[in-house]
C-alpha positions in Angstrom: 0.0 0.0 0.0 1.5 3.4 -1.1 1.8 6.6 0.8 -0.6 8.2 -1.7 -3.6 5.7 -1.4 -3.1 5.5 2.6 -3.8 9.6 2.6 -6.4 9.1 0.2 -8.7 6.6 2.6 -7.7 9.0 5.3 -9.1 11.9 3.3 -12.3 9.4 2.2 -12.5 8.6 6.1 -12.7 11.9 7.3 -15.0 13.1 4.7 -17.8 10.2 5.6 -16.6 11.3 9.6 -18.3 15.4 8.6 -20.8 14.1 7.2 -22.0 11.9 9.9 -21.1 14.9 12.2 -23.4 17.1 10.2 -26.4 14.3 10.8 -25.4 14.5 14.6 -25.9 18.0 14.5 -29.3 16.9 13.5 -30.0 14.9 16.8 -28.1 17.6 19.1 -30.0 20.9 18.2 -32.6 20.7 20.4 -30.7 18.6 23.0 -27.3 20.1 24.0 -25.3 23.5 23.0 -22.5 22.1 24.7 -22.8 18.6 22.3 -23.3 21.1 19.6 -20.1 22.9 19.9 -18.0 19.6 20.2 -19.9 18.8 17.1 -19.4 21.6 14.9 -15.6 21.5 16.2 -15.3 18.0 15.1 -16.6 19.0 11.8 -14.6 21.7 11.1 -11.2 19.5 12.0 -13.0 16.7 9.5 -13.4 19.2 6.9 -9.7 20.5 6.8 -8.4 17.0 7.4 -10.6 15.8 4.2 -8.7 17.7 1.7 -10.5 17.7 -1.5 -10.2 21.6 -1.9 -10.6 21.5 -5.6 -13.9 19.5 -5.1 -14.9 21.9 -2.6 -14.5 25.0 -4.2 -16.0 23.3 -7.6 -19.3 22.9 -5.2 -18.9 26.5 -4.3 -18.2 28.3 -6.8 -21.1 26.1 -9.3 -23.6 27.5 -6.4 -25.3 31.1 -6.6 -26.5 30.6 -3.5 -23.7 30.6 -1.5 -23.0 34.5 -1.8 -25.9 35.4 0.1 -24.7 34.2 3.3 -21.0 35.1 2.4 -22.1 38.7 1.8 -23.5 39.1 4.6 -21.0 37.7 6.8 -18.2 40.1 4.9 -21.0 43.0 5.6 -20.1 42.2 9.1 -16.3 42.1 8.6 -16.6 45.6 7.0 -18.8 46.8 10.3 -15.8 46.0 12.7 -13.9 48.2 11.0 -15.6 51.5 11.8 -17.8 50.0 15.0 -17.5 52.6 17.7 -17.7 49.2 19.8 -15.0 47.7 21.6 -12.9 44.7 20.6 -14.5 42.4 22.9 -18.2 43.5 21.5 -16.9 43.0 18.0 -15.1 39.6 18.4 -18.3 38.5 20.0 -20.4 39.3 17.2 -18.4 38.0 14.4 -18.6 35.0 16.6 -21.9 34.6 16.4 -22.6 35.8 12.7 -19.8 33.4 11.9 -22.4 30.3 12.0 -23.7 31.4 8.9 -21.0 30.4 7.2 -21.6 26.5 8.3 -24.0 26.7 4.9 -21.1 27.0 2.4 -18.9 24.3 4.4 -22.2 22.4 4.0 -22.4 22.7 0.5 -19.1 22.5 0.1 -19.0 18.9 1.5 -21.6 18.2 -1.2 -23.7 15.6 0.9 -26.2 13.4 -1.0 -29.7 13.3 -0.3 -29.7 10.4 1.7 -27.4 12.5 4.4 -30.3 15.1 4.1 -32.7 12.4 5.2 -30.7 11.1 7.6 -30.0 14.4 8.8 -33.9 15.3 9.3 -33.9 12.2 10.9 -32.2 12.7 13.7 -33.6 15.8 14.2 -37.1 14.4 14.3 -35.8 12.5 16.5 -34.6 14.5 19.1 -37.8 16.4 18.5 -39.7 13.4 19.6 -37.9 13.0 22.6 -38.3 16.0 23.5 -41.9 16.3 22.4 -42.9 13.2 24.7 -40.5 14.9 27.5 -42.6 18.0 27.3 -45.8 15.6 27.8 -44.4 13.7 30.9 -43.1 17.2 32.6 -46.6 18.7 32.3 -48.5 15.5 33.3 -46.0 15.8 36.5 -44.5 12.0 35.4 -41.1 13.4 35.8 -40.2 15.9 38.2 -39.4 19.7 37.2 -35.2 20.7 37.7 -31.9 19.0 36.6 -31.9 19.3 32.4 -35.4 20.7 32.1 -35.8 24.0 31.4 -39.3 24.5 32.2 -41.7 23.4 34.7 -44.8 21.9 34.5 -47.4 24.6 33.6 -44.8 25.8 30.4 -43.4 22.4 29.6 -40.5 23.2 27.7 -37.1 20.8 28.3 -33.7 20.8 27.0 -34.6 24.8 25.8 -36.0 28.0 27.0 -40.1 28.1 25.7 -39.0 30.6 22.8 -36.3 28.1 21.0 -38.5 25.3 22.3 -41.8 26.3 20.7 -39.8 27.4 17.5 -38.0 24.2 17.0 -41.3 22.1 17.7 -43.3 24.3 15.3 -40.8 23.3 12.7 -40.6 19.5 14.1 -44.9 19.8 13.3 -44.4 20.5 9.8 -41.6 18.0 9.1 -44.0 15.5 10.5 -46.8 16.6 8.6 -44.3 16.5 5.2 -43.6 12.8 5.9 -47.3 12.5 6.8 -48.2 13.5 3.4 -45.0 11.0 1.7 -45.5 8.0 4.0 -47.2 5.1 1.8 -48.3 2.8 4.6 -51.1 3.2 6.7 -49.1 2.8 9.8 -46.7 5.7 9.3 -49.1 7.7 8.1 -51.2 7.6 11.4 -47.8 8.1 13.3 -47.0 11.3 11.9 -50.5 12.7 11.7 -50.2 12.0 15.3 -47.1 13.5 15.9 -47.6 16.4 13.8 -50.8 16.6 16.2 -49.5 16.5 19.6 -46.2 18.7 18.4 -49.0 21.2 17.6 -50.9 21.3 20.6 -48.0 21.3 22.4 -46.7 24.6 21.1 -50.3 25.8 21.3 -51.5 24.6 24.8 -48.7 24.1 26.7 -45.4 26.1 26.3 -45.6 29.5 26.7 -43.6 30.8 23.6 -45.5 33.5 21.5 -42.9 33.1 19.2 -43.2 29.7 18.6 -47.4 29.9 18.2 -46.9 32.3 15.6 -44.4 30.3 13.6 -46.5 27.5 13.8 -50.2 29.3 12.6 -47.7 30.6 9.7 -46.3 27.4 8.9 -49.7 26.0 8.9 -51.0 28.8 6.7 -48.2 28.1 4.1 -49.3 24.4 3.7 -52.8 25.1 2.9 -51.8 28.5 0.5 -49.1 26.0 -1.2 -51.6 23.1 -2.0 -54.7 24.6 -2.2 -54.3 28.2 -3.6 -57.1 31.0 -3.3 -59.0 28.4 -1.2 -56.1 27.8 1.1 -56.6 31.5 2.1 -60.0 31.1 3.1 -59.3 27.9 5.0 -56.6 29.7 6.9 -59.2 32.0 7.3 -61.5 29.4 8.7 -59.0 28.0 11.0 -57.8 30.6 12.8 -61.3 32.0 13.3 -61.8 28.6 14.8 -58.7 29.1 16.8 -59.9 32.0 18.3 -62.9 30.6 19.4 -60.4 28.1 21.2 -59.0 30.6 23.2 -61.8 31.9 24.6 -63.2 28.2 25.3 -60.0 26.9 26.8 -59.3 30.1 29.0 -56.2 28.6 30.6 -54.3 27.2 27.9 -50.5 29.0 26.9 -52.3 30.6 23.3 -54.9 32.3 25.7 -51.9 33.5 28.3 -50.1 34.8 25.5 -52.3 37.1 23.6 -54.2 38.3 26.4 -50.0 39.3 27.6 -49.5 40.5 24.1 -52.6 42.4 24.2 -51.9 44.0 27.5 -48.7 45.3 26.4 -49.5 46.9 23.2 -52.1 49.0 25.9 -50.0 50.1 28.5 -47.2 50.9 26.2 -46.5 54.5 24.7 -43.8 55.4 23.3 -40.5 57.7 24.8 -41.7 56.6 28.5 -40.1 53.7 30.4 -41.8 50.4 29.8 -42.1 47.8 32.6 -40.0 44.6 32.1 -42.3 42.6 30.8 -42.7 45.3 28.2 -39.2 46.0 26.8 -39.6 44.7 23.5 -41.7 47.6 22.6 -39.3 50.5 23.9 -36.2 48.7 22.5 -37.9 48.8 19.2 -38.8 52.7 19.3 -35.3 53.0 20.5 -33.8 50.9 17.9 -35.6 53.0 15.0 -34.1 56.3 15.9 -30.5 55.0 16.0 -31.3 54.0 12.4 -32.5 57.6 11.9 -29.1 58.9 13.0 -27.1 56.2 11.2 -29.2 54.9 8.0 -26.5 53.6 5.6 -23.9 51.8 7.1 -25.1 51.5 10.8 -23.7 51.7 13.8 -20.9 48.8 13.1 -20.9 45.3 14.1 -21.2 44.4 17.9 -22.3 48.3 18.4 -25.7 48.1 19.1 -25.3 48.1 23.0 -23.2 50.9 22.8 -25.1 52.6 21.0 -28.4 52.0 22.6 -26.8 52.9 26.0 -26.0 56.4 24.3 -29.5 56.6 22.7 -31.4 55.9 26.9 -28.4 58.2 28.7 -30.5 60.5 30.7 -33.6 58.4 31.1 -35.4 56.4 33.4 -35.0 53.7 30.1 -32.8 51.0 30.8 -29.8 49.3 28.4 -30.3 46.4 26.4 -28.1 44.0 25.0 -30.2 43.6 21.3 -33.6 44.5 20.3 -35.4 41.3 20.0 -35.5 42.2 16.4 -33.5 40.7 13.8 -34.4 42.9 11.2 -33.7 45.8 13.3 -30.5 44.5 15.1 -28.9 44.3 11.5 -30.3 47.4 10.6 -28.5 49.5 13.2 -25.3 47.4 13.5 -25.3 47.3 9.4 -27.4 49.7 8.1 -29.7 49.5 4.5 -27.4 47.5 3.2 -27.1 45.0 6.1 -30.9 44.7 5.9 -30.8 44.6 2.2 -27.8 41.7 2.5 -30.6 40.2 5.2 -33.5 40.0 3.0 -31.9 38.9 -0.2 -30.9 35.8 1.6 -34.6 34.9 2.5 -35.5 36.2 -1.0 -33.2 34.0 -2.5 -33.6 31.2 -0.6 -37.7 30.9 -1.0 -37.0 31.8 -4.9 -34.0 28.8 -5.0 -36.2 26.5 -3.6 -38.5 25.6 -6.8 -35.3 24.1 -8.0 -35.7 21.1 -5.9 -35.8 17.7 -6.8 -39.4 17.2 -4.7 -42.1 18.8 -3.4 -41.3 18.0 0.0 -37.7 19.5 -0.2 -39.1 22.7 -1.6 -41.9 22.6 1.3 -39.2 22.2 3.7 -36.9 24.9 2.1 -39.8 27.2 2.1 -41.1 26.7 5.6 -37.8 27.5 6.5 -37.7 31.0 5.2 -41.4 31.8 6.9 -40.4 30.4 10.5 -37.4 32.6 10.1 -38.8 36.0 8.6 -41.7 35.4 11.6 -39.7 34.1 14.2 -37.0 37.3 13.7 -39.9 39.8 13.8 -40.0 39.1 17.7 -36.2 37.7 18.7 -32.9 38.4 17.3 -32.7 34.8 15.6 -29.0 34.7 14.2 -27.7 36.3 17.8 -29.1 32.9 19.2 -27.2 29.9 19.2 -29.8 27.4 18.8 -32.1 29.5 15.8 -29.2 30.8 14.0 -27.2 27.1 14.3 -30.2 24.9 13.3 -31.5 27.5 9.8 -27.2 27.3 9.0 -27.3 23.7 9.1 -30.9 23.1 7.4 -30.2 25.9 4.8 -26.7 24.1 3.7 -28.1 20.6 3.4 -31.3 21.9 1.3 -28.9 24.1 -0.7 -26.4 21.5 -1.4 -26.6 21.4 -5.5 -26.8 24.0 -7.7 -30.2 23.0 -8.1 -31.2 21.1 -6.0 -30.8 17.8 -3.6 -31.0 15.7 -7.1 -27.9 13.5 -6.4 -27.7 9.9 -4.4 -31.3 9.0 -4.8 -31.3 5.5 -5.0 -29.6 5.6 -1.7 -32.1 7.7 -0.2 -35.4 7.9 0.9 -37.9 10.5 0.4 -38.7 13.3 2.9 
């Protein structure tokens, strides 16, 4: 055995090793940031010990859409050069807009489709765990403390309710994707029933806003996507009939949460102090006349805090860390062309997504886009390791062909 073909099954070796490291990923998300890390490190060191560089940059540079995320990450690089922040703030948040570029190593690696189903596999598995976790917690089966997160009357378990209710609004529409691909009677009922419970969990349980939203406008993409015009008047129909259910089941989470929502849009008024449960409001008001001052470029990257400190001194207002915006985070660390950067990404990745090989892919791609534009109208999405990790890794493995997951399919199995 040469030299040559020894460091050629070394490269092959580590190559399979990322890609089963970007299927653990899969199974980790909603379970552990620390596994998470250890696994994104592993995959990184597998990547670069894989060699194939000519392959890789053949993958990248045949795919338009990598320069969305690219382009926004170098946006970023330009913002530290003139942030008024300090090098701590800015080394911070390159950190965290550096997960973005997991999509082009994703791509790069050029996994088949059968590591895309393997991949949503293990996420739906993790979901599931969690999902029948969530169940036990608020049943009182298992006591509250120790891993979980939550307690029993907002159920949520290895997460806080907001990435909890996100992540299980997403988990209900890849169930209700395999639902509608399943052949067999059997799996068929499964899902329905997991897509169910995964619902009403989210719904009637955990106390995420966030995650209800994401899940009525998941739910409202389905029925536009197969059914047209009359998929607007069922989503009509159903969320008339889901506000009858709030007012029937008075205690559930959904009723909790608008009837908090609708409390704070009343006692809030703009340029006084809100109360804490009320921040969001101010720190949006806030956030739009930085912007005023600093339209184009922003503030810089990491200098929102700064700046926001400045834009309070002298009130009763307190500091916040980031708006609970992402769309207005960007906006003031990055200015117009940061947003801009923002929405082509979205824009390109809902328009990219007819390319797919199947429907389901394409449904998958595209609910992707609509729980992030919703979800990062209320949170700060790619500031948060969990949101910003799990749409880097999904967006990568759904973009990883120029058109398409179209290669490996007799080695894989449908979504």
């Amino acid at each position: 055995m040469t030299a040559a073909s020894v460091a050629a099954g070394a490269a092959d070796l580590a190559h399979r090793g990322a890609l089963w490291m970007v299927v653990a990923i899969g199974f980790s998300i909603p379970i552990s940031t620390a596994l998470d890390n250890l696994l994104l490190a592993g995959l990184l060191l597998l990547w670069i010990t894989s060699g194939r560089y000519a392959d890789k940059w053949a993958a990248l540079r045949s795919n338009l859409f990598v320069l969305f995320p690219c382009s926004l990450f170098l946006l970023h690089l330009v913002g530290a050069i003139y942030s008024a922040a300090d090098s701590v703030a800015i080394l911070r948040s390159l950190d965290k807009a550096s997960i973005i570029l997991l999509i082009p190593v994703l791509i790069s690696l050029a996994p088949g489709r059968h590591i895309l189903d393997r991949a949503l596999l293990a996420f739906m598995v993790g979901m599931l765990l969690t999902l029948s976790i969530s169940f036990l917690l608020w049943l009182g089966a298992v006591p509250e403390g120790g891993f979980i997160k939550g307690i029993r009357e907002d159920p949520s378990v290895f997460k806080m309710h907001i990435t909890h209710g996100f992540l299980m609004s997403f988990a209900a529409l890849l169930f209700a994707l395999k639902y509608r691909e399943a052949k067999r009677l059997g799996a068929k009922a499964f899902f329905t029933s997991a897509a169910a419970l995964a619902a009403v969990n989210v719904l009637f349980m955990v106390h995420g806003r966030t995650g209800q939203l994401v899940l009525l406008a998941l739910g409202a993409y389905m029925l536009i996507a197969r059914f047209g015009w009359r998929g607007l008047l069922a989503t009509a129909a159903a969320g008339s009939a889901l506000s009858a259910t709030v007012y029937v089941l008075p205690s559930s989470a959904l009723h909790e949460r608008v009837t908090a929502t609708v409390s704070e849009i009343q006692e809030w008024r703009a340029g006084k102090p809100a109360a804490l449960r009320n921040m969001r409001f101010e720190s949006w008001s806030n956030s739009v006349q930085i912007i005023r001052e600093n339209p184009i470029l922003g503030v810089g990257t990491g200098g929102f805090a700064a700046a926001y400190a400045e834009q309070v001194q002298g009130t009763s207002m307190l500091a916040v860390e980031q708006p609970e915006n992402q769309y207005l985070l960007t906006t003031v660390q990055l200015g117009a062309a940061g947003l801009i950067a923002l929405l082509a990404l979205f824009a390109a990745q809902w328009r990219l997504a007819t390319r797919f090989s199947t429907r389901a892919n394409t449904d998958c791609a595209r609910g992707l886009v609509v729980a992030m534009v919703v979800g990062s109208l209320f949170n700060s999405f790619l500031l948060d390791h969990t949101e910003a990790l799990f749409y880097a890794w999904l967006s990568g493995l759904l973009h990883t062909g120029a058109s398409g997951i179209q290669h490996d399919d007799r080695r894989s199995v449908a979504l």
